[in-house]
C-alpha positions as CSV (number, residue, x, y, z in Angstrom):
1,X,23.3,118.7,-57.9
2,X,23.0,122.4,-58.6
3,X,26.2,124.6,-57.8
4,X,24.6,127.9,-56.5
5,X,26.7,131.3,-57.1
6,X,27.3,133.9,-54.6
7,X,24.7,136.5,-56.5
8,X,22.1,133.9,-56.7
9,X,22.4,133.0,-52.6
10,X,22.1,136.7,-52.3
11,X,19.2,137.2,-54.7
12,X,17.2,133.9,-52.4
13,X,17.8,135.9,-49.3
14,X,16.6,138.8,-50.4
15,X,13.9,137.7,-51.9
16,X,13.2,135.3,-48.5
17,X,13.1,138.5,-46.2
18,X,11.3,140.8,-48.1
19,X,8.6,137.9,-48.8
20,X,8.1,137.5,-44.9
21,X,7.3,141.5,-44.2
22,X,5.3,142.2,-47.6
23,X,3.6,140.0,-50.2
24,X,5.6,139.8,-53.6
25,X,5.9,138.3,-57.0
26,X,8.5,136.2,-56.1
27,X,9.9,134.9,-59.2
28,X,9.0,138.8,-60.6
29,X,11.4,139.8,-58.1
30,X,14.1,136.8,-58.6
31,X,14.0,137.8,-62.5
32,X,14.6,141.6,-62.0
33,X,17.1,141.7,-59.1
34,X,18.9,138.7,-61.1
35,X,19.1,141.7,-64.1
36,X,20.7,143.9,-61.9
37,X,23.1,141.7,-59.8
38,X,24.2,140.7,-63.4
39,X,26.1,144.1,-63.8
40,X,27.7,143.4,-60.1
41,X,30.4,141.0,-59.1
42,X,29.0,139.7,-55.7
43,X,31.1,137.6,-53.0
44,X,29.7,135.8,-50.2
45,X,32.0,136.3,-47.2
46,X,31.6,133.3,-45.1
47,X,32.7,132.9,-41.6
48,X,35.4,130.5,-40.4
49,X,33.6,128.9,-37.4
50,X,30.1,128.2,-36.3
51,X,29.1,131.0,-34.2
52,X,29.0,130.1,-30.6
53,X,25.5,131.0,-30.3
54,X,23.8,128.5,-32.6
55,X,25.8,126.5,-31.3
56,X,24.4,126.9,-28.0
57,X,21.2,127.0,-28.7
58,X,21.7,123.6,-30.1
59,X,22.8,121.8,-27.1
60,X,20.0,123.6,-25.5
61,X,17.7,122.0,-27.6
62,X,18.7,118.5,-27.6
63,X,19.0,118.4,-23.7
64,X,15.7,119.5,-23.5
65,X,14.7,116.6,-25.9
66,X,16.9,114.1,-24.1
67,X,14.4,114.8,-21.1
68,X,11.2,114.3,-22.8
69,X,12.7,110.8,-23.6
70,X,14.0,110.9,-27.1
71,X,15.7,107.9,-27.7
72,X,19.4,108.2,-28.2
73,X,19.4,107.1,-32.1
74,X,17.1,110.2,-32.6
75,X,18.9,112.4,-30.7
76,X,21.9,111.5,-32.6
77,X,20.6,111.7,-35.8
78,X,18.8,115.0,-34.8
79,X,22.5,116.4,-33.9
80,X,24.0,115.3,-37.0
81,X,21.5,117.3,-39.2
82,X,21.9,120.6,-37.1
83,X,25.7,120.4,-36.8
84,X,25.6,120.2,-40.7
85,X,22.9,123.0,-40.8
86,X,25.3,125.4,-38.5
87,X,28.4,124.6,-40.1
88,X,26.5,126.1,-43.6
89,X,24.8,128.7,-42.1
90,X,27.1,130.6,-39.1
91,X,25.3,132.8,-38.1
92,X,23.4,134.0,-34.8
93,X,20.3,132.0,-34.1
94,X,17.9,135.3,-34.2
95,X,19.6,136.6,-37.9
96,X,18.9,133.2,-39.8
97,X,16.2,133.4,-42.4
98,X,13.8,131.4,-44.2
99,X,15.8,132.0,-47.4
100,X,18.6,131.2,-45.2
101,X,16.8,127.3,-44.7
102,X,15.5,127.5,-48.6
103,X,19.2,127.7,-49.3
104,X,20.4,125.1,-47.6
105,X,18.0,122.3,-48.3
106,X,18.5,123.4,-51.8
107,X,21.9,121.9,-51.9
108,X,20.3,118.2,-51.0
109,X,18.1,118.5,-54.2
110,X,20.2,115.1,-55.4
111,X,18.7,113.1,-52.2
112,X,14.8,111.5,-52.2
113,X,12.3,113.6,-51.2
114,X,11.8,111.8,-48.2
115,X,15.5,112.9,-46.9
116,X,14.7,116.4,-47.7
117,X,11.6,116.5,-45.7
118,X,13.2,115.1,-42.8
119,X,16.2,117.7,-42.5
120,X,13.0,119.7,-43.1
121,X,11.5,118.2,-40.3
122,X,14.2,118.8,-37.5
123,X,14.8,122.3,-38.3
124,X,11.3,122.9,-37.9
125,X,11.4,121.0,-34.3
126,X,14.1,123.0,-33.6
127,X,13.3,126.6,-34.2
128,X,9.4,125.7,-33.2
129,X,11.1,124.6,-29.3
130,X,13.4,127.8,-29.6
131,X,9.8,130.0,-30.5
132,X,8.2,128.1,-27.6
133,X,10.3,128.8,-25.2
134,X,10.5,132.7,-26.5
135,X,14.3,132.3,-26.9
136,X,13.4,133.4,-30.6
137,X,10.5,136.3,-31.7
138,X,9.7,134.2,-35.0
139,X,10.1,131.3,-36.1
140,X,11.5,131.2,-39.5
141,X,10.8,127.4,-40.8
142,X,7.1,128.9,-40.4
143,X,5.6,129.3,-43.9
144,X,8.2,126.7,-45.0
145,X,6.4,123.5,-46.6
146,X,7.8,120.0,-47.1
147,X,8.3,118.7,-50.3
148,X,5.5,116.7,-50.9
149,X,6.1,113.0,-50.3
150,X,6.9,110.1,-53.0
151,X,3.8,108.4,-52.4
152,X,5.0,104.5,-52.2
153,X,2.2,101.3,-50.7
154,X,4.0,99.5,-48.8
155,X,5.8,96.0,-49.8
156,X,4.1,93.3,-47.7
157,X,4.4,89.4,-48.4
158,X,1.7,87.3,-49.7
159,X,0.6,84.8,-47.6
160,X,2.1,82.2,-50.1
161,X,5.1,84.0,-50.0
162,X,4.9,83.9,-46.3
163,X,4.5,80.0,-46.0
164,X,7.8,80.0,-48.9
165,X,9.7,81.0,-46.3
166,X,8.6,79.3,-43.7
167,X,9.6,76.2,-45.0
168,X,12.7,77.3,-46.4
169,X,14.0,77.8,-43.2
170,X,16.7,75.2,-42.5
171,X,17.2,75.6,-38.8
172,X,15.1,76.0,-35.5
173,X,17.5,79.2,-35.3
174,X,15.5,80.8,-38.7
175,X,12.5,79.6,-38.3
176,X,11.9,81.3,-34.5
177,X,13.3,84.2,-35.8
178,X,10.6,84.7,-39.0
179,X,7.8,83.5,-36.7
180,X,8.7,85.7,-33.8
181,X,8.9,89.1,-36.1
182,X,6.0,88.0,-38.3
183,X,3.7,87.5,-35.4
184,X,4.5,90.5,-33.2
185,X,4.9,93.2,-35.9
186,X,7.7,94.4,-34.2
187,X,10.5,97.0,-35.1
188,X,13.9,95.3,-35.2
189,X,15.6,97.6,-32.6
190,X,12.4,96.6,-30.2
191,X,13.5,92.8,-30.9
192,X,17.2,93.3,-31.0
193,X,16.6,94.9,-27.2
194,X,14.9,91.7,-26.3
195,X,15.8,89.0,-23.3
196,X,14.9,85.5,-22.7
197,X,13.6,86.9,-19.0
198,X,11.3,89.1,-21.0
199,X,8.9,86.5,-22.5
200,X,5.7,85.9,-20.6
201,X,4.8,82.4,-21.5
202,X,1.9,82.1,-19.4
203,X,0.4,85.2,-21.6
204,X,2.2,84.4,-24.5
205,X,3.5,88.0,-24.8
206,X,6.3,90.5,-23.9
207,X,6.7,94.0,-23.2
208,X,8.8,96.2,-25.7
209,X,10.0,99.7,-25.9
210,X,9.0,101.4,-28.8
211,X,10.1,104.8,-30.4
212,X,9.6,107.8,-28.0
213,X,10.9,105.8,-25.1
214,X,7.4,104.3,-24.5
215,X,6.6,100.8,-23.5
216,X,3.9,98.5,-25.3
217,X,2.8,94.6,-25.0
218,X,2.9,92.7,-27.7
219,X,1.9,89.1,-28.4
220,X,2.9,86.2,-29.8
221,X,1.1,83.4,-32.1
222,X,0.6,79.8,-31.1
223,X,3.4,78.7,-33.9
224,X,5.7,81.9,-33.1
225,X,5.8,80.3,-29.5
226,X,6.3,76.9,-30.6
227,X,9.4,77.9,-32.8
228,X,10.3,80.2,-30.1
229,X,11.3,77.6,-27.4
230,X,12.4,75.2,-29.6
231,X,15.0,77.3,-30.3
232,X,15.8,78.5,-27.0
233,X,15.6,74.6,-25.5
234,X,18.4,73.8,-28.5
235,X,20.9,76.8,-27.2
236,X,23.4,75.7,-24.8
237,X,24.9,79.1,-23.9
238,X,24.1,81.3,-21.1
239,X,23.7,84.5,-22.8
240,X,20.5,86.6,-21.9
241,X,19.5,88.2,-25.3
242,X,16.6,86.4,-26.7
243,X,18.7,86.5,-30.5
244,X,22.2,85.3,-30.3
245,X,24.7,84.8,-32.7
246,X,25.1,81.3,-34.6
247,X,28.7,80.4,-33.4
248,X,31.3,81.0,-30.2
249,X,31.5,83.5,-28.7
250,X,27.9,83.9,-28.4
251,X,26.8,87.3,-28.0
252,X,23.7,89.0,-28.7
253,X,22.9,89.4,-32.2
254,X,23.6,92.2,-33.9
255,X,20.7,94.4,-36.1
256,X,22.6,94.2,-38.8
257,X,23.2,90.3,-38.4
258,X,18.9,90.3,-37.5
259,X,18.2,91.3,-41.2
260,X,21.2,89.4,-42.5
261,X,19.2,85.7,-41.2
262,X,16.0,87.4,-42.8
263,X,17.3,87.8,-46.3
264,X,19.1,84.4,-46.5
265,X,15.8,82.6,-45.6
266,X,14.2,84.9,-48.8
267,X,17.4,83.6,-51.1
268,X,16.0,79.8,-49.7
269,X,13.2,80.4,-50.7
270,X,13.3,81.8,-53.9
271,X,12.0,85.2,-53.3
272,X,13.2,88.0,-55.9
273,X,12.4,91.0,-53.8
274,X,14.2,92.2,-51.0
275,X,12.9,90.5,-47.3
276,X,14.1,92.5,-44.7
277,X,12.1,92.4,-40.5
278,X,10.4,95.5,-41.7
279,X,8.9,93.5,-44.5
280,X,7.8,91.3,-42.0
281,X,5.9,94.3,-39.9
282,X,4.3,95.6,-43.2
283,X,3.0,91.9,-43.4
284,X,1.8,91.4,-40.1
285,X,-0.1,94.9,-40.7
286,X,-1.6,94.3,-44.1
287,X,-2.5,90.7,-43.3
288,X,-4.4,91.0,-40.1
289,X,-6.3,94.6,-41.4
290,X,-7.5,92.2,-44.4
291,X,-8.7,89.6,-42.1
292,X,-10.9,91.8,-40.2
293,X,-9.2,93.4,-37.4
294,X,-9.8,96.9,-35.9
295,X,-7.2,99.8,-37.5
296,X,-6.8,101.2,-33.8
297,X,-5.6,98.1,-32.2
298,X,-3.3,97.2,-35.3
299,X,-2.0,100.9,-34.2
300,X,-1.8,100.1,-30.6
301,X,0.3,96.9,-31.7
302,X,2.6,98.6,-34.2
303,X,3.2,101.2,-31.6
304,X,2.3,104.2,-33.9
305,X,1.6,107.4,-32.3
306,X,-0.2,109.0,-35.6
307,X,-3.4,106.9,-36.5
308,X,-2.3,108.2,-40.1
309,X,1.1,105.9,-40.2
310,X,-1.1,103.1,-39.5
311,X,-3.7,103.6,-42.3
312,X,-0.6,103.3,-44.6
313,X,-0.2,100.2,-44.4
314,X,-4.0,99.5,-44.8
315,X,-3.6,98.1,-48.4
316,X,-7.0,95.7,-49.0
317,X,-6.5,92.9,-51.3
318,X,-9.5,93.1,-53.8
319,X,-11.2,90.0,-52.3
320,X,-11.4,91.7,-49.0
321,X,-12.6,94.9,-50.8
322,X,-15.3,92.8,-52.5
323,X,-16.2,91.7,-49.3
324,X,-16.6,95.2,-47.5
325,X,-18.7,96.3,-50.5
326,X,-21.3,93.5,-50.5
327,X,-21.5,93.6,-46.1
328,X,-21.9,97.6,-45.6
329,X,-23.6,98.8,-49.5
330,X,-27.0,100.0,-48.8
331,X,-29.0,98.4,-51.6
């Protein structure tokens, strides 16, 4: 991780606020003011408490995000990110400055990209609403751009490794478990939230609530419901939660326990990478878009709101490639 001195802070916000009212050189700049801060011994006063208007504007924000129906693991993950950002930066809301930001997501250079880009990501939501709503003239996360993202295909099973765990599982318990996440390609808070009362077996679905606070149906496979009340028939307790745990006191299972029964049936089955429910989504994905189904209902299933997300898990396997090429080539 880079240690950043007090002169070379100074030099990135000087440089960051003359770059937004005149077009520079900016590493010309950097280089020249860096010869002439050299002779100087520069100290960065810092303030001892976040100031009180930041701090403000903050809660300002997030209430206005709790009611457009952001769920409470974002808003709580959005807070975390802007309490650290205003306990770096104290200052006013209307003084802080793109170099300002550049400086402090410099200091995260040790984390992946991806984590960069996300810190990225809420300060931009934050000082776009505050621009919106013309508590702010400018909006200084404008002209900043995200790192660009480690570019990573997502790890799906094989069918064979699919049907390898399926018969590893030892109990009724496991096997509901894998078939039910498998065959509804569903997020494992949306099945952790799940009741027995929500299962429609007539339709052989259930409604979940996705990311964003918004509601979708999803649907389950002949086997999934097979497995599904087999297991239920075999429980004896009286909780509600469709996944409870193994042994007294039963009590809905926890996310953490979820992914736990996931990568033991891996282990039984021999599997050397890492099985976790989301594996189980990126397989329900990239299985049924290389047996022919539509991208936009595989969206409308995964419950993504960017057609974009979905086409990332569109990896074709070369025989289903082969077979697109030979259908739709004009010969």
């Amino acid at each position: 991780m880079n240690t950043y001195t007090a002169g070379e802070m100074l030099i990135s916000e000087v440089v960051g606020f003359i770059s937004e009212l005149v077009p520079i050189d900016v590493e010309k700049t950097k280089s020249r003011l860096s010869a002439l801060i050299s002779k100087y011994h520069v100290k960065r006063v810092e303030s001892d408490e976040v100031h009180p208007d930041l701090h403000e504007k903050i809660k300002l924000f997030l209430s206005s995000k709790k009611l457009e129906g952001l769920s409470p693991i974002t808003l709580d993950s959005y807070g975390l990110d802007l309490k650290i950002f205003a306990d770096k930066v104290k200052k006013r809301t209307e003084d802080i400055s793109a170099a300002d930001i550049r400086v402090f997501l410099a200091q995260f250079d040790h984390l992946k990209m991806s984590s960069v880009s996300k810190k990225l990501s809420v300060l931009k939501s934050f000082f776009g609403w505050l621009t919106a709503e013309e508590i702010l003239l400018r909006d200084p996360t404008a002209k900043l751009k995200p790192p660009k993202k480690e570019k990573r295909i997502p790890k799906a099973l094989s069918i064979e490794e699919l049907e390898m765990m399926r018969e590893a599982c030892v109990t009724d318990r496991q096997r509901a478990f894998l078939e039910v996440l498998y065959a509804t390609g569903c997020r494992l808070t949306e099945i952790h939230d799940l009741n027995k009362s929500d299962i429609n077996y007539q339709s052989m679905s259930c409604k979940v609530i996705g990311k964003g606070n918004k509601e979708r149906e999803v649907y389950f496979s002949f086997k999934a419901m097979y497995h599904l009340r087999k297991y239920l028939m075999g429980r004896t307790d009286r909780e509600e939660a469709l996944m409870v745990t193994e042994r007294r006191p039963y009590r809905r299972l926890s996310k953490r326990g979820i992914q736990r029964e996931i990568g033991v049936i891996a282990n039984l089955a021999g599997l050397e990478k890492k099985v976790s429910p989301h594996t189980l989504r990126h397989t329900f994905a990239t299985l049924t878009l290389n047996n022919g189904a539509d991208i936009v209902a595989v969206q409308h299933l995964l419950g993504h709101s960017d057609p974009s997300t979905t086409q990332g898990y569109a990896v074709l396997s070369d025989e289903r490639k082969r077979e697109q090429h030979k259908k739709f080539l004009v010969q």
